[in-house]
N, CA and C of each residue as an Amber inpcrd file, in Angstrom:
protein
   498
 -36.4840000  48.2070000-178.8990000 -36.1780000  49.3870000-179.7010000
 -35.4600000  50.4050000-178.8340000 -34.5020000  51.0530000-179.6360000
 -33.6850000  51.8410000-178.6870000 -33.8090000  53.4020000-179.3110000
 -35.0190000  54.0750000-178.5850000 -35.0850000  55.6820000-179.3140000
 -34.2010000  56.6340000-178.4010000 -33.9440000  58.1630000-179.3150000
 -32.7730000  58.8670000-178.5660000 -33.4610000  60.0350000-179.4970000
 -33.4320000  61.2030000-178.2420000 -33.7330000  62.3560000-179.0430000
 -32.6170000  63.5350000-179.9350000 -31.5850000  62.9610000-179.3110000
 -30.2490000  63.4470000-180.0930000 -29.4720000  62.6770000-181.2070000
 -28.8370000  62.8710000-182.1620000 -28.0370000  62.0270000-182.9860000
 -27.0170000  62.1560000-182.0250000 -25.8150000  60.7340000-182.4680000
 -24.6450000  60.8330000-181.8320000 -24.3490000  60.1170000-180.2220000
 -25.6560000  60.0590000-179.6710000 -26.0770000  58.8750000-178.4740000
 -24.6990000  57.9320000-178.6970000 -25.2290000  57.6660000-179.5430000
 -24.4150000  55.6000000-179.5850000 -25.4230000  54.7370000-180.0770000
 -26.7850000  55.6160000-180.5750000 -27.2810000  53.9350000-180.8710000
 -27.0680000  52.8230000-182.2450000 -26.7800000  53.5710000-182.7340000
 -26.4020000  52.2460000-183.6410000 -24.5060000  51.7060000-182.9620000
 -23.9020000  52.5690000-182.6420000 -22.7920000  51.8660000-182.3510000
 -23.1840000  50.3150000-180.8730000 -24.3280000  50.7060000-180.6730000
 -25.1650000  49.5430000-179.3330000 -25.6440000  48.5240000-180.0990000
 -26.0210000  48.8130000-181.3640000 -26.6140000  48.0710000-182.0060000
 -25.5200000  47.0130000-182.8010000 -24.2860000  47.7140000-183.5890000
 -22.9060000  47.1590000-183.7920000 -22.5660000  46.0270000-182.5290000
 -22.4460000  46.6990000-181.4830000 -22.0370000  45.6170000-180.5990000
 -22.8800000  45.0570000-180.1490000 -24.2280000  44.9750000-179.8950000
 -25.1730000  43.7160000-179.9140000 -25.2520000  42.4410000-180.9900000
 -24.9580000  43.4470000-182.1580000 -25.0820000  42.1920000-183.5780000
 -23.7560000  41.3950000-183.3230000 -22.5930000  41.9560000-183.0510000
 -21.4710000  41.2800000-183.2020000 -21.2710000  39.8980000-181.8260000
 -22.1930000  40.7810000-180.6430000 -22.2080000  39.6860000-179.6550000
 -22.8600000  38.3290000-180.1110000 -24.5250000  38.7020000-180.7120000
 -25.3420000  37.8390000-180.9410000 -24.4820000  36.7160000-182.2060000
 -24.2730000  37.4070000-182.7130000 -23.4040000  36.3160000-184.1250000
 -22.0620000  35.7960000-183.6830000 -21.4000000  36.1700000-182.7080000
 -20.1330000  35.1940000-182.1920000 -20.6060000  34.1290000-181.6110000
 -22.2370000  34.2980000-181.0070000 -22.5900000  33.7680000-180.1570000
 -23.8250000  32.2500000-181.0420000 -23.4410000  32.2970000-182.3900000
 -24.0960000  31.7800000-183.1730000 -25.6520000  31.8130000-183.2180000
 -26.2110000  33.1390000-183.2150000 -27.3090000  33.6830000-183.3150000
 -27.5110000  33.7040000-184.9720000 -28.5590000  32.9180000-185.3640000
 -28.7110000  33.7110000-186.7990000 -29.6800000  35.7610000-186.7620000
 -28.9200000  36.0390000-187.2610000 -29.1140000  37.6230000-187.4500000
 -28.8570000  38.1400000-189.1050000 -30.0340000  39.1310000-188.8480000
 -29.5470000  39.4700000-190.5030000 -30.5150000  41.1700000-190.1610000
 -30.3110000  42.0990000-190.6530000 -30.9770000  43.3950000-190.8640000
 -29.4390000  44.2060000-191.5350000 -29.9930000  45.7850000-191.1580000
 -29.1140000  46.9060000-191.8500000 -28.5180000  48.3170000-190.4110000
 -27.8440000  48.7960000-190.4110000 -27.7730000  49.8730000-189.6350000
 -26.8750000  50.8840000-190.8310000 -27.3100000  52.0270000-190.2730000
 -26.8570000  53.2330000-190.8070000 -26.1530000  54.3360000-190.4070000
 -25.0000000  54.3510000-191.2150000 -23.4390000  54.7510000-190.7080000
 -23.5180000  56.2340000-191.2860000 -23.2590000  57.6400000-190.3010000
 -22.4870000  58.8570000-191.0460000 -21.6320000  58.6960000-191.6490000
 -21.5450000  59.0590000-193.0390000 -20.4690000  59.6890000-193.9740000
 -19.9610000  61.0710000-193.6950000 -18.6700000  60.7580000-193.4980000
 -17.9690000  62.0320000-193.3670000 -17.0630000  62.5660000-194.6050000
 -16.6720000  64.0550000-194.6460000 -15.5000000  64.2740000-195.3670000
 -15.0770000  65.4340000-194.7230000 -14.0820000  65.5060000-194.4320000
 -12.9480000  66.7130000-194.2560000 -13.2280000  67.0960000-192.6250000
 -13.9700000  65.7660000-191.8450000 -14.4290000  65.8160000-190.4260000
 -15.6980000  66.5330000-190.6030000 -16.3250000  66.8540000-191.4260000
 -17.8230000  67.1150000-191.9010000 -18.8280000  65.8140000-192.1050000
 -20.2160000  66.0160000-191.3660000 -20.9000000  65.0200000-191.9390000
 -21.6600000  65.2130000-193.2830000 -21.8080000  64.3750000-194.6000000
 -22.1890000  64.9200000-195.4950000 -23.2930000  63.7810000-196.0300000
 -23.5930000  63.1000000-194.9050000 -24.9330000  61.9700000-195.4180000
 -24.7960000  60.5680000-194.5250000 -25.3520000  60.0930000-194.9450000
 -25.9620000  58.2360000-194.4400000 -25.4940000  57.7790000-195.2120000
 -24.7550000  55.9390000-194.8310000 -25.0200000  55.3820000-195.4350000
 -25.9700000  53.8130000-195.2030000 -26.4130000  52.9510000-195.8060000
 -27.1250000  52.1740000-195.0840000 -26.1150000  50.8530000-195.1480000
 -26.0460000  50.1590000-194.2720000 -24.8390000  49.2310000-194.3970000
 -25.5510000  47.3650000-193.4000000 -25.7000000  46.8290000-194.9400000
 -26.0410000  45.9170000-194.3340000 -25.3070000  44.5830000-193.3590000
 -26.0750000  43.7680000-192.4540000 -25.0230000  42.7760000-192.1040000
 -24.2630000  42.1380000-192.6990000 -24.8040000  41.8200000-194.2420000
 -24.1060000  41.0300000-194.8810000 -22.8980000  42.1990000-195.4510000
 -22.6360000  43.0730000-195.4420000 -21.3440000  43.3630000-195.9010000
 -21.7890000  44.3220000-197.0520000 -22.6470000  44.6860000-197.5090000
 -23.6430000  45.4590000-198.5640000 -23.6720000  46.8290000-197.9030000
 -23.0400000  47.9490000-198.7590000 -23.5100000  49.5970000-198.1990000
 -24.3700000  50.3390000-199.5970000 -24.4600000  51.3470000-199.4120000
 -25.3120000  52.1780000-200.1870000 -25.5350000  53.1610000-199.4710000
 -25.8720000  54.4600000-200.3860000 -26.2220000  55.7490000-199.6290000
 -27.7920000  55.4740000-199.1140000 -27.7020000  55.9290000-197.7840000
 -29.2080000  56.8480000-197.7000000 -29.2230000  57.9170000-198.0210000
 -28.3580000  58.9510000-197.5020000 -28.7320000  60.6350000-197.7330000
 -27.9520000  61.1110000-198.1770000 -27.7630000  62.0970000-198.8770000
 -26.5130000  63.2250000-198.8950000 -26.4270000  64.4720000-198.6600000
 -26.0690000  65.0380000-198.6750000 -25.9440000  66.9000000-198.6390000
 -26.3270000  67.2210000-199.6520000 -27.4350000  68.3540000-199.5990000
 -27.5490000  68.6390000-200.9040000 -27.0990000  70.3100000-201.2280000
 -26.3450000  70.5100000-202.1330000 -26.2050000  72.1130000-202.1670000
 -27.4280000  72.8350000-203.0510000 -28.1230000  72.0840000-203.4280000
 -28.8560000  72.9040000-204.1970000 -30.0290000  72.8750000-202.9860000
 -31.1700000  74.2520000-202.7810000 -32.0820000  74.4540000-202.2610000
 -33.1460000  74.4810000-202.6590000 -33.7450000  74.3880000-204.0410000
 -34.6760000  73.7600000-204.6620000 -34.5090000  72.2980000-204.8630000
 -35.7350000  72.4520000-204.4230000 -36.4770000  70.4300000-204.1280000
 -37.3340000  70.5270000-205.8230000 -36.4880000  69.0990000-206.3960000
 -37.4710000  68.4790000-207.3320000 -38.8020000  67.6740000-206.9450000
 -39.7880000  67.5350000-207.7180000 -40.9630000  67.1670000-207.6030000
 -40.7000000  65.8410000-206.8260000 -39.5190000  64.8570000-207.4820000
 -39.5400000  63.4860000-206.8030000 -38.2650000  63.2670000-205.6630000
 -37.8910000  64.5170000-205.4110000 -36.7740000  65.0440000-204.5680000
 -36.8890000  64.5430000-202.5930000 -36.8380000  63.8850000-201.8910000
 -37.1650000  63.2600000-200.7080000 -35.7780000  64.1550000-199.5210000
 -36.7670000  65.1600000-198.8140000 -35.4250000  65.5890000-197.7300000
 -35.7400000  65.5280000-196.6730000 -34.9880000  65.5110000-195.8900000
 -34.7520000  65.9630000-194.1650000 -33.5960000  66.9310000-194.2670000
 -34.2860000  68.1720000-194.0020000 -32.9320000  69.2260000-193.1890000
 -32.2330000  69.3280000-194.4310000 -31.1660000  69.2990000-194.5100000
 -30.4080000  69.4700000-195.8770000 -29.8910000  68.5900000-196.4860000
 -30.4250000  67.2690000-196.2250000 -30.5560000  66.0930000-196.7400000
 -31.2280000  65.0300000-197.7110000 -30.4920000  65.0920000-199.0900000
 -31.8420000  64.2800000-199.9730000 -31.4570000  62.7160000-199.6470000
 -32.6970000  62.4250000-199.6460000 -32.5950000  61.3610000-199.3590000
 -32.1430000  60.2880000-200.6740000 -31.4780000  59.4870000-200.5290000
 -31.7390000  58.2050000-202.0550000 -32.5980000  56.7430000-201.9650000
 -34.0680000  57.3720000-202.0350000 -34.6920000  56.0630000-202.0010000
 -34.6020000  54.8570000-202.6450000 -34.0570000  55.2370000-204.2920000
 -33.8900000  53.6970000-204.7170000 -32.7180000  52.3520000-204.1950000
 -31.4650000  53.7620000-203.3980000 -30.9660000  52.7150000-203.2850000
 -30.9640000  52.1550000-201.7370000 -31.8290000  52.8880000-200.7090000
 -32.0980000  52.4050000-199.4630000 -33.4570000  51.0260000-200.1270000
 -33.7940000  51.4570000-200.7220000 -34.8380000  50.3130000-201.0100000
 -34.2780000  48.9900000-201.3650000 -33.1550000  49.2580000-202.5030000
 -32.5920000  47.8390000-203.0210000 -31.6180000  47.3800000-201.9110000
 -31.1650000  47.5090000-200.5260000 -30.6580000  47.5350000-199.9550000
 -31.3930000  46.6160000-198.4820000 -32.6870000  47.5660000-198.2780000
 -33.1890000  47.1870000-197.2890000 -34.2810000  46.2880000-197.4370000
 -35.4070000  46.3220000-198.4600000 -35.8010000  45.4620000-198.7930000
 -36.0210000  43.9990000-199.1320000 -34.7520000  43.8670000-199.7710000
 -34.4480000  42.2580000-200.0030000 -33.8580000  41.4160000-198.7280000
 -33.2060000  42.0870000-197.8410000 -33.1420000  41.4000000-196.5810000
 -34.3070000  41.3370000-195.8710000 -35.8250000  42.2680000-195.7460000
 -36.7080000  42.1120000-194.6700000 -37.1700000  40.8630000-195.6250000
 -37.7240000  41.3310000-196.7160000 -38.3580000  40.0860000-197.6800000
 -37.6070000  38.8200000-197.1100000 -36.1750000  38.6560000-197.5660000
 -35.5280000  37.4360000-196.2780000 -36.3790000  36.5020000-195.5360000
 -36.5840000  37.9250000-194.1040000 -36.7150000  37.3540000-192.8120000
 -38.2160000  37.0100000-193.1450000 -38.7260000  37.6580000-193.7560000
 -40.5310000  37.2900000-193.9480000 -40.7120000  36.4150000-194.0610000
 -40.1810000  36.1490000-194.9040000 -40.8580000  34.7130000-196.1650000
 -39.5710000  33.2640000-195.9490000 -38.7620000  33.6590000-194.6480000
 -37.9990000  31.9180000-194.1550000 -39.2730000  31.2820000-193.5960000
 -38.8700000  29.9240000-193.3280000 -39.4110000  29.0850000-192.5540000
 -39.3950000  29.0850000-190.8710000 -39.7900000  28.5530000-190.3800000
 -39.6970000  28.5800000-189.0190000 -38.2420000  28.3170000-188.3510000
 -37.9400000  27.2820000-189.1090000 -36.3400000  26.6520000-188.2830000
 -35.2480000  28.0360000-189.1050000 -35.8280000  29.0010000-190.3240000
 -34.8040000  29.8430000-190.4150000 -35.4910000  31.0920000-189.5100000
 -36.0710000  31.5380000-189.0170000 -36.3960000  32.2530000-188.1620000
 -35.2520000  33.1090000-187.2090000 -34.5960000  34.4120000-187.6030000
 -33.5950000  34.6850000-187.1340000 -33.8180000  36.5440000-186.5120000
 -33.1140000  37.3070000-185.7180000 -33.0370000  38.7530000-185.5070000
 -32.5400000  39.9470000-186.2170000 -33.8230000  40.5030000-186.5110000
 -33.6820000  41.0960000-187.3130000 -33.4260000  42.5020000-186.6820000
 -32.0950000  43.1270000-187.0440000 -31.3960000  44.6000000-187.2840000
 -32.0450000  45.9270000-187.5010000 -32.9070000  46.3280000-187.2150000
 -33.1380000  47.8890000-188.1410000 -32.9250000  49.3100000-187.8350000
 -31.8920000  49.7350000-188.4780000 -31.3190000  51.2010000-187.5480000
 -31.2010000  51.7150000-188.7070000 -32.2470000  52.9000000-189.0950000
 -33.5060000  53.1800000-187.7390000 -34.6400000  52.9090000-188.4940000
 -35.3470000  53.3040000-187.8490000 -36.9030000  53.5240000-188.2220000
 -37.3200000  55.2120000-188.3120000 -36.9080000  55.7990000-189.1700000
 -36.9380000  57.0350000-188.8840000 -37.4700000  57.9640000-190.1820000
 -37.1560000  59.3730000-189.9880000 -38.1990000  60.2900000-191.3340000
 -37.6780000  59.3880000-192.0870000 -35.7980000  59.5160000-192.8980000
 -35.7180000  59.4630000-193.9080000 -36.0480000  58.0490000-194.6300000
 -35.9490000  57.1190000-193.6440000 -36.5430000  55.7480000-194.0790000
 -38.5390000  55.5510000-194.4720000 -38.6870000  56.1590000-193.5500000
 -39.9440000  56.0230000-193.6440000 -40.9200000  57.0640000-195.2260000
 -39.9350000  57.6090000-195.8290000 -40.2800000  57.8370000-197.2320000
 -40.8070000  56.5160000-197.9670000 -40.5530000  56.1920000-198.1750000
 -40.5120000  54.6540000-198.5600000 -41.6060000  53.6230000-198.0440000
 -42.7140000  53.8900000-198.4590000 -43.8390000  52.5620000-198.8080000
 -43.8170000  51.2350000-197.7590000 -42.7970000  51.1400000-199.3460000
 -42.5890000  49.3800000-199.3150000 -42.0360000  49.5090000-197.9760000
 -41.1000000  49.6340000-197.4340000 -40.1300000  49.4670000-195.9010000
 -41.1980000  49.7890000-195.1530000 -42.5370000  50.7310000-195.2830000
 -43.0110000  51.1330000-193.9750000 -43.8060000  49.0400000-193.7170000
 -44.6300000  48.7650000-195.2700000 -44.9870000  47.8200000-195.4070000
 -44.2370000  46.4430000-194.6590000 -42.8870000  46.8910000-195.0420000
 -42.1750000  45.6210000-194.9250000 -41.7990000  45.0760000-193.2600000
 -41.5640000  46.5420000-192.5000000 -41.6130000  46.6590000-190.9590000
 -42.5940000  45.9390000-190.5470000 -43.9420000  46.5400000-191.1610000
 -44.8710000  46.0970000-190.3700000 -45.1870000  44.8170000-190.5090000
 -44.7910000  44.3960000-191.7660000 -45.0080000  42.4500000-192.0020000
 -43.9670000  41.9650000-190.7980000 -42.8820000  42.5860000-190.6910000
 -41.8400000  41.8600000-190.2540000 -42.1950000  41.8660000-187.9500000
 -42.8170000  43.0870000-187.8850000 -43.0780000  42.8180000-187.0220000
 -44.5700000  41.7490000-186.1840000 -45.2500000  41.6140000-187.1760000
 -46.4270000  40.8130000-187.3650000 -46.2780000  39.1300000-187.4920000
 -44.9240000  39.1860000-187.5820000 -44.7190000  37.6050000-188.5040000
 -44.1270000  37.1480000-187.1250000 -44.4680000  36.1780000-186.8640000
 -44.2130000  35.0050000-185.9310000 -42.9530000  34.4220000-185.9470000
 -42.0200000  34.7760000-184.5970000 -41.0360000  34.6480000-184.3320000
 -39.6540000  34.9480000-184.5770000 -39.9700000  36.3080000-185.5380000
 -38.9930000  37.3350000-185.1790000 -38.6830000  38.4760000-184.5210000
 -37.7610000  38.4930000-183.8470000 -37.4250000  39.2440000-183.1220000
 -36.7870000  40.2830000-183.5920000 -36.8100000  41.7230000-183.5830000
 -36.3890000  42.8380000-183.9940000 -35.8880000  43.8370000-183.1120000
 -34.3450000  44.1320000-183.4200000 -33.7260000  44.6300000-182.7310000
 -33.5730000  46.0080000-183.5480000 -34.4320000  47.2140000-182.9670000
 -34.2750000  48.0950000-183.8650000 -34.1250000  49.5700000-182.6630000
 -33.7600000  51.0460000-183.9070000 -34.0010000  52.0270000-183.6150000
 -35.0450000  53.0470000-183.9060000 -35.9650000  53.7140000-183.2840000
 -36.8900000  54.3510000-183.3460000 -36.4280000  56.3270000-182.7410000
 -37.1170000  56.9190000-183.4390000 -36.2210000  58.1370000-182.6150000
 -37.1980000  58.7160000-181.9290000 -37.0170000  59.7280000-180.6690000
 -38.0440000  60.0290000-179.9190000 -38.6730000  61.4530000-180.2450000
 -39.8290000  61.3350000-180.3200000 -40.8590000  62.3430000-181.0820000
 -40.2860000  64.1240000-181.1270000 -40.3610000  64.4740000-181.9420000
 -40.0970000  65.4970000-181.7010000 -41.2700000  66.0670000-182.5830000
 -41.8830000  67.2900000-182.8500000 -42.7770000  67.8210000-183.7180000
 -43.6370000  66.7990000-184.2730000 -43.8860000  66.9120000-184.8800000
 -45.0330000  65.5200000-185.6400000 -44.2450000  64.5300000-185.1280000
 -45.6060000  63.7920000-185.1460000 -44.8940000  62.1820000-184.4110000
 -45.2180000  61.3520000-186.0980000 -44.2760000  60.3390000-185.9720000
 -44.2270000  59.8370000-187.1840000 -45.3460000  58.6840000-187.1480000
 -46.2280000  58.1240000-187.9150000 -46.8330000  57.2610000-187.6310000
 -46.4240000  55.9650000-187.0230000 -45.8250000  54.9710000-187.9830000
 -45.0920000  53.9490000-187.9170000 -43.9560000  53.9760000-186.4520000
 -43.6190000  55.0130000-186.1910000 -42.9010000  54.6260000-184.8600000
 -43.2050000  55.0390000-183.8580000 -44.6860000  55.8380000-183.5000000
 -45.7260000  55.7760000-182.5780000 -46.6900000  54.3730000-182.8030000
 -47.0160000  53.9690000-183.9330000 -47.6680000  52.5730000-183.7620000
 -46.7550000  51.4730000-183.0810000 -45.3570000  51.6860000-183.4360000
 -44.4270000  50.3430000-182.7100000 -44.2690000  50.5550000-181.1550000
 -44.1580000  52.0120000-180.8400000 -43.8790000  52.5690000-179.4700000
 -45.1240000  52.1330000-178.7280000 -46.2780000  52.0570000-179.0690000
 -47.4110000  50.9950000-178.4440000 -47.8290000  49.8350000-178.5060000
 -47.4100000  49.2600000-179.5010000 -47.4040000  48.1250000-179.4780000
 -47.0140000  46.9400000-178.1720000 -47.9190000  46.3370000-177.8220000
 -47.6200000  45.3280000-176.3180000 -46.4410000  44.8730000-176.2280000
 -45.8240000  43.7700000-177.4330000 -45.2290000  43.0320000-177.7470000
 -43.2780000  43.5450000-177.8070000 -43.3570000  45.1190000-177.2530000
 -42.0040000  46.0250000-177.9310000 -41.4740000  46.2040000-176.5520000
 -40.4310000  46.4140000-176.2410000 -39.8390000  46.7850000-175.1840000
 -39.1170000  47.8570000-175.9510000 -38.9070000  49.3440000-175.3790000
 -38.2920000  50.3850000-175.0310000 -37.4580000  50.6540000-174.5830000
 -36.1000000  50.6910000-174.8580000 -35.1970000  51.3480000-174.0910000
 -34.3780000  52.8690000-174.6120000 -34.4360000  53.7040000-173.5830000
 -34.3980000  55.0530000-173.8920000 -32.4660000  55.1400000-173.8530000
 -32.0030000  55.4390000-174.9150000 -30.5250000  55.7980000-174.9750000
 -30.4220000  57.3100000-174.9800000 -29.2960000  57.4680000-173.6180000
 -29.0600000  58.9290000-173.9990000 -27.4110000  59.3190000-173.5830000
């Protein structure tokens, strides 16, 4: 896992060029990383962009400052859970539930607030890191104010190696 206390590091662009090494290199790989949307050289959200060629929003800008009841933010960011879910979901489900000989590395950038809205994904991490013989190549971000559960449980975990991007 590669945590960074700043946006803008490089880690998913580390993560881009790890996936692209591992798959020239006929690695089976499959997960998601998540790309800034820009406009007018402004950032105005996430999107989640899977290996297979699949995007969707995570976040956007929101101009309005009232939060609806089922409204999900970071900072000035709503989040769009249904469609990080239909997005990220059906690939971990994937890696879960192959067989042994499909057993492949799994992608996840990141592991972070706005993902971790979301249940099922916190669920689905944790199957995916539990399940026998996948390997997970992911991002975690480094604590700042509340520590998030799910990526203080992975940050101890025996089985994780750490590397700090800055």
């Amino acid at each position: 896992f590669f945590p960074s206390l700043f946006l803008g590091v490089g880690k998913t662009t580390l993560i881009q060029k790890v996936t692209q090494a591992l798959k020239s290199s006929g690695i089976p790989i499959d997960g998601f990383y998540t790309e800034e949307v820009r406009e007018g050289g402004r950032r105005t959200g996430f999107d989640v962009v899977t290996l297979s060629g699949k995007r969707g929003p995570l976040s956007r800008v929101s101009s309005d400052s009232s939060t609806s009841r089922r409204e999900y933010r970071v900072g000035q960011y709503v989040v769009d859970l249904v469609s990080f879910e239909q997005l990220a979901l059906p690939m971990l489900r994937d890696v879960n539930h192959g067989s042994d000989a499909d057993k492949k590395i799994c992608v996840i950038d990141e592991i972070g607030k706005m993902e971790l809205f979301s249940q099922a994904f916190i669920q689905a991490v944790r199957q995916t890191l539990t399940g026998s013989g996948t390997v997970v190549l992911g991002t975690i971000p480094i604590p700042k104010g509340k520590p998030l559960d799910l990526v203080e449980e992975i940050r101890s975990r025996k089985d994780v190696k750490v590397f700090n991007v800055s």
